[in-house]
Every structure is written in structure tokens, then in C-alpha cells.
C-alpha positions in Angstrom: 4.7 25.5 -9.1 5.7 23.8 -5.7 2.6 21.0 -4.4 2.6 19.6 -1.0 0.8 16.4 -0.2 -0.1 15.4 3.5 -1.0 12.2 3.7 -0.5 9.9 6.8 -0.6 6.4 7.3 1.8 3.6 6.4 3.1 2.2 2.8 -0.1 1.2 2.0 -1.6 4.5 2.4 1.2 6.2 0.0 1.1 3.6 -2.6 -2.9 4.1 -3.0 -2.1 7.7 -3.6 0.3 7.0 -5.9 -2.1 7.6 -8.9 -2.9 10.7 -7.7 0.8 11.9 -7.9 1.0 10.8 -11.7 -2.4 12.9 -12.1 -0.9 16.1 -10.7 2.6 15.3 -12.4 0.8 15.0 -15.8 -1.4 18.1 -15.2 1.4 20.1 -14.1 5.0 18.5 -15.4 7.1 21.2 -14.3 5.9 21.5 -10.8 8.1 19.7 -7.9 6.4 17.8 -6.1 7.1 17.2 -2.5 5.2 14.5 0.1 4.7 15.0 3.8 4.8 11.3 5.5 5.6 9.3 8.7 8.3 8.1 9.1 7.4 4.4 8.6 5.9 5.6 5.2 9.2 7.0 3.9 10.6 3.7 2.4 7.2 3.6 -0.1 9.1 6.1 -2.0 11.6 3.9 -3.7 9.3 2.9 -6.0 7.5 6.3 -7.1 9.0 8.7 -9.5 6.7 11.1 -9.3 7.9 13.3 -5.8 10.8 15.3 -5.3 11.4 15.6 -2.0 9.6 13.4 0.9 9.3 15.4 4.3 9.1 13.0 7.4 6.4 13.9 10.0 5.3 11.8 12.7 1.2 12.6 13.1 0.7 10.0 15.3 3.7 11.3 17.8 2.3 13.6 20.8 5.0 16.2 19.3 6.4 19.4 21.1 5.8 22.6 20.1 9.5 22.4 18.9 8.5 20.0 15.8 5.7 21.9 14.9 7.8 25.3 14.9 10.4 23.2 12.7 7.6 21.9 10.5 6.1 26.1 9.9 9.5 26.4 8.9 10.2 23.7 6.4 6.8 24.5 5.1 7.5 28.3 4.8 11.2 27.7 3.2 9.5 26.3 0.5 7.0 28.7 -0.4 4.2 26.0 -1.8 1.5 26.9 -4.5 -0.7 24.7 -2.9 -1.6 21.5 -0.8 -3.3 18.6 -0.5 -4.3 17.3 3.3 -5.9 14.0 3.9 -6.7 13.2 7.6 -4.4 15.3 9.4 -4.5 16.6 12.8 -5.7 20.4 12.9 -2.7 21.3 14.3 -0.7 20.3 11.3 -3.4 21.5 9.0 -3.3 24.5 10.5 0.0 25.6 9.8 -1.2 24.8 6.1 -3.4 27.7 6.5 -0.2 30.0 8.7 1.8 29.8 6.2 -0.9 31.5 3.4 -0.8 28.5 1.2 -3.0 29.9 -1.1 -4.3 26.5 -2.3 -5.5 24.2 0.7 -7.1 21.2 -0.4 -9.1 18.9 2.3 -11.3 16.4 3.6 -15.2 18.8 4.1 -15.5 16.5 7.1 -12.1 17.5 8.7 -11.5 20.9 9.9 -12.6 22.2 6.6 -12.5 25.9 7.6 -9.1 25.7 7.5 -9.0 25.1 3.8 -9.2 27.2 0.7 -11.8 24.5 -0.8 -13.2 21.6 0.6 -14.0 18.0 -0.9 -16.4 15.1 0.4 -14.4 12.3 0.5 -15.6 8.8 0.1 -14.1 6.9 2.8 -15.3 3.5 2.2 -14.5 3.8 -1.2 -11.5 2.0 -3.2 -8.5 3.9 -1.4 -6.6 5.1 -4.7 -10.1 6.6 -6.1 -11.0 8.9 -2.9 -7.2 10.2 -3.2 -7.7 11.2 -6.8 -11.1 12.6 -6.1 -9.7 15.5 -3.9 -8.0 16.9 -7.5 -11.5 18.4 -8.1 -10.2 21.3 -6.0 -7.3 21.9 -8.7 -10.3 21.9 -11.1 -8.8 18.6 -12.5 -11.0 16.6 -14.3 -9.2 13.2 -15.3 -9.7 9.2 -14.4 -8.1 7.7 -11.7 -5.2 5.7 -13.5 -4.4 2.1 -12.4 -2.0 1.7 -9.3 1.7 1.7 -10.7 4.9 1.3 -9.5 8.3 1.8 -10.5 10.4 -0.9 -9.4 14.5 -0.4 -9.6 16.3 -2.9 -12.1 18.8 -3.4 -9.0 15.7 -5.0 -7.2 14.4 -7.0 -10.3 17.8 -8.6 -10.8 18.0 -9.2 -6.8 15.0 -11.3 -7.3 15.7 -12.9 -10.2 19.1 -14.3 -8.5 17.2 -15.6 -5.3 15.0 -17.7 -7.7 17.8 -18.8 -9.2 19.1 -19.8 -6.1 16.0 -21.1 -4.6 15.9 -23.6 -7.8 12.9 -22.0 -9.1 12.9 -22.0 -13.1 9.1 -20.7 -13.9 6.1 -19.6 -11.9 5.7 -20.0 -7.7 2.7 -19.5 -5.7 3.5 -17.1 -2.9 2.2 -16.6 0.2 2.3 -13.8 3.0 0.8 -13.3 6.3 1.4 -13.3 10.0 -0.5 -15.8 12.7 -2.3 -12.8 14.2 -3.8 -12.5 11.5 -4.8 -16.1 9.9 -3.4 -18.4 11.9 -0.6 -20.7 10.6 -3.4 -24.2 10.9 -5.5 -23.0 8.3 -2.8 -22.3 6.4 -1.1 -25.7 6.7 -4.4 -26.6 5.6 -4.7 -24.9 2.1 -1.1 -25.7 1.5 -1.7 -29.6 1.7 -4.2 -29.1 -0.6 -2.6 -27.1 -3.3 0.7 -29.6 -3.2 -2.0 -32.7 -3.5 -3.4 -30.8 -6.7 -0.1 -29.2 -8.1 2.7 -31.0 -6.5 5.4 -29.3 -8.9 4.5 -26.0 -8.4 7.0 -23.9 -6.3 5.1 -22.6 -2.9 7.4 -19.3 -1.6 6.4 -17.9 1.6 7.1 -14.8 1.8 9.3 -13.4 5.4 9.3 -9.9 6.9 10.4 -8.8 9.8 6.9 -9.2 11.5 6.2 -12.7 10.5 9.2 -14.7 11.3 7.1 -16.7 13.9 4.4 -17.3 10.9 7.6 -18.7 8.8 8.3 -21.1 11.6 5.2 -22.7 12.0 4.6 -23.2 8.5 7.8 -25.2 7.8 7.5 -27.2 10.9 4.7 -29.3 8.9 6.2 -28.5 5.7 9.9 -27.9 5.8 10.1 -28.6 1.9 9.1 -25.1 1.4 10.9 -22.0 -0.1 11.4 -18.9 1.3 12.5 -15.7 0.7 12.8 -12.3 2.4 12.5 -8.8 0.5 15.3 -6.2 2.0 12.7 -3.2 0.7 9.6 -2.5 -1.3 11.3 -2.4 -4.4 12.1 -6.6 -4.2 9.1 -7.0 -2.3 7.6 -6.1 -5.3 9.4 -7.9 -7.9 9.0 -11.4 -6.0 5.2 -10.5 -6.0 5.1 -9.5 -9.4 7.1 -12.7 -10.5 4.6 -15.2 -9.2 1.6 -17.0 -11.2 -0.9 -16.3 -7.9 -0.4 -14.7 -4.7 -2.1 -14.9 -1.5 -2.3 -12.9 1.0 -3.7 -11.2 4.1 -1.2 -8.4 4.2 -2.4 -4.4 3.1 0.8 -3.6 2.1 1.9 -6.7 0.1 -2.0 -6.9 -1.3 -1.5 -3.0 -2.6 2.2 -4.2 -4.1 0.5 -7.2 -5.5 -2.8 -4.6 -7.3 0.4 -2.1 -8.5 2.3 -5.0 -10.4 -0.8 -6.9 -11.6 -0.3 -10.0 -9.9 -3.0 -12.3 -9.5 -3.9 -12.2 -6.0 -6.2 -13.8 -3.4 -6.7 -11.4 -0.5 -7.8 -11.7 3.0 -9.7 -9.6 4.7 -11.5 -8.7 8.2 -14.5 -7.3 6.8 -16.4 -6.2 2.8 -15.7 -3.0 3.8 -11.5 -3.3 3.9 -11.8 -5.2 0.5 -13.5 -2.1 -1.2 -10.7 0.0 0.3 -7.7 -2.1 -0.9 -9.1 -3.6 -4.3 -9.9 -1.8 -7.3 -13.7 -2.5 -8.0 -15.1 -4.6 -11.0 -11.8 -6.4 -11.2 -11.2 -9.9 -11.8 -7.6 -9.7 -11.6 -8.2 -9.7 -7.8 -10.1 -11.8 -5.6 -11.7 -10.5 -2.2 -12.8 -13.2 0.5 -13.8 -11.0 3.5 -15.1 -12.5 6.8 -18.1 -13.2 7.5 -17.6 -12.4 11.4 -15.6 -9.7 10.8 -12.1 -11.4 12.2 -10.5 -12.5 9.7 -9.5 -15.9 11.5 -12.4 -16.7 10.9 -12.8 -17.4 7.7 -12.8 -21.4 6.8 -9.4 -22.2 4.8 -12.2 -24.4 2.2 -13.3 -21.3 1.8 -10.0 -20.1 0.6 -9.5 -23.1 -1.5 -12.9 -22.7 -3.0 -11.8 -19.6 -4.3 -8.5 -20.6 -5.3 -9.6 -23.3 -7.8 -12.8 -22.4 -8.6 
């Protein structure tokens, strides 16, 4: 049995269906598994063993009728069993449905004459969960495991040398975030106040190549700081996982943080992104939305509240 999975949206998007992979691996462990992403999204594959081959597709390109010929073709090479589309355009789904993919599995709400059975999908539910749901159309019936990842030993020992080198011998509290989206002053803020209470602890931010600027600011006022920047998911993960408490208002780093069990504070715009990144009835995971809805917002004694309370 060949499986295709359409599902767009960045890393954070593919690790949240990451369950739903080891569902459909489990059901059917001789079926190759294959994964229809953007190209932004590919790089989340490091750390899942569950796909065979991951197809790059941009959905959110205005593409030419060139790609989407291409695409009938790649699709109709491989002869698939069945799919699963979540949120696609029509015009991709619709070469689902050209090709006589005689399972087609999607969204009730989204062009769902197009597909062989149709699922309501809860869309302000907890992301991995509404994924897993859509396996009621393979007449799976099965919990939604826990959000796991598989994280290369090469990465695990990367990490474990840059702790080394950053004299860290034990725990670190990380942090990870950008000034758009909480602005460095607050943060300056909660740091003061965690090196007044703990002043041995190890505080790591946490650089990618969207936050440099963050970086910056925060060592200007506290240039005793460590830092350290993940090449790829895989390291990104392992210097999440190796920390006693992570914070963060980041939805791919918060998803890493949920797959490798970290405990983690997470900032958020609104209740309604918290339910989508945060696996419900957990208190391995602490939500702080905004009450305004901008995340900015939110007071950093709020933060702190939470933090040591």
C-alpha cells in the first residue's frame, strides 16, 4: 500500500502530524509512506522515521500550470492507495481526485466533493488531535499518541559538545523568541529576576536565523549570557530537550519543546493558539495567552508569576 499525506504549513504544522504518521505506520507497517510539503516544511523531516519519501510543493506559490502538470505526474508515477489532504487548494486536491486515488481523505468543510469520504475537522482543537482524527476515514479507530521525535545521535552529541564548551555541567534555562514578538524589555525584565532568585543557574538564549536582533538586545544589558545556535531541527531539539525549563514564544520551538518533554512556558497571542499548540490537561506545559490578543502585551510579572508559582 502506497499513502500520500498533503499537509501544508511550516515545521510546526508537520511535527503536529507526526502522530498521525506513527498511527498509519502501525496500522499498516508495510505501506510507504510518502509526505507532500512546502518547501520550508521539508527540513521537519530529519527527525521523523515514519515517511519514505517527502514531495516538495509550494501551495502558497501562484504556480503555473507547468508545476501542477509535474505534480499529476509525480502523483500518477506512484500509483497511491490513498490520501490524506488537510487545507489544500482545490486545485491541488483536485488532481487527488484526476489521478483515481481511490482513497481521498479531507477536510467536510474544504471542497469535500472532491473526496472519497469526508471528515469534520476540529480546527480549534489541539493541532496533533484534529490530524489523527481524519484516520476515521481509514476506519482506524486508535488514540492520538504523544508528539514524538526521533532526534539523530549526530545532533545529541553536537549539543552535548557546545555545552561543554559553553561551561555548562547540568541543567540551563533556555529562552527563544524574536522582538516582534515579545519585545526584548520585558524580557530583560524576567531575566533580572530569575538571576536574583537562581543566580547559578545557566540562562541559554537560544539564536536562529530570524532573531539575531532579539540576541543583541538581550546581551546588551546582560552580556554574561550564553548562547547557542541550532544548525537544524535535529540540535534544535536536543538543546530543548537538555534544559530543566524552557520558555518560549516560538510555534516551532514550543512544538520541539511538547515532542521531547521539556518543561516549557509558552507565549501566546490568544487562548485559542494555546489549545492548537499544547496538548490539553497537561501540566508538563504551561499556556499564558494574552489577554488583548497581542502577545506584547502580556506583563512579564505575569510571566514570572507563572514561572515560580
Amino acid at each position: 500500500m502506497r499513502i500520500l499525506a498533503l499537509i501544508p504549513g511550516g515545521i510546526d504544522a508537520q511535527i503536529n502530524f507526526f502522530p498521525t504518521l506513527e498511527t498509519l505506520h502501525s496500522t499498516y507497517p508495510n505501506a510507504k509512506i510518502d509526505v507532500l510539503v512546502e518547501p520550508r516544511a521539508k527540513k521537519a523531516y530529519r527527525v521523523c522515521k515514519y515517511v519514505n519519501d517527502v514531495l516538495l510543493f509550494d501551495y502558497q506559490d501562484r504556480s503555473s500550470m507547468a508545476d501542477y502538470l509535474d505534480l499529476l505526474g509525480i502523483i500518477r508515477d506512484r500509483e497511491y492507495e490513498a490520501a490524506l489532504s488537510f487545507g489544500t487548494p482545490w486545485t491541488v486536491t483536485s488532481l487527488l481526485w484526476l489521478n483515481g486515488i481511490p482513497i481521498r481523505i479531507g477536510d467536510k468543510s474544504n471542497n469535500s466533493w472532491l473526496f472519497s469520504k469526508a471528515i469534520p475537522l476540529k480546527k480549534d482543537q489541539y493541532a496533533a488531535e484534529m490530524y489523527h482524527s481524519s484516520l476515521a476515514g481509514l476506519n482506524i479507530k486508535a488514540d492520538c499518541p504523544q508528539v514524538k521525535i526521533n532526534v539523530p545521535q549526530e545532533d545529541i552529541d553536537w549539543v552535548e559538545a557546545r555545552q561543554k564548551g559553553l561551561g555548562i555541567r547540568s541543567g540551563y534555562i533556555l529562552l527563544h523568541s524574536k522582538d516582534e514578538s515579545y519585545p526584548a524589555r520585558n524580557w530583560q525584565s524576567i531575566i533580572t529576576d530569575i538571576q536574583n532568585k537562581q543566580p547559578e543557574m545557566p540562562i541559554v538564549l537560544f539564536q536562529d536565523n530570524d532573531n539575531g536582533e532579539w540576541v543583541t538586545q538581550i546581551l546588551e544589558s546582560h552580556p554574561q549570557l550564553k548562547v547557542s545556535a541550532p544548525s537544524d531541527i535535529g540540535k534544535s531539539a536536543a538543546i530543548i530537550a537538555g534544559a530543566n525549563l524552557f520558555l518560549s514564544t516560538e510555534p516551532v520551538s514550543i512544538s520541539l519543546a511538547v515532542a521531547v518533554g521539556t518543561y516549557t512556558i509558552a507565549l501566546f497571542n490568544s487562548a485559542s493558539d494555546s489549545k492548537k499548540f499544547l496538548p490539553p490537561l497537561s501540566e508538563q506545559y504551561v499556556n499564558i495567552p494574552s489577554p488583548t490578543g497581542k502577545m506584547a502585551d502580556i506583563a512579564p510579572n505575569t510571566v514570572l508569576e507563572k514561572l515560580w508559582g
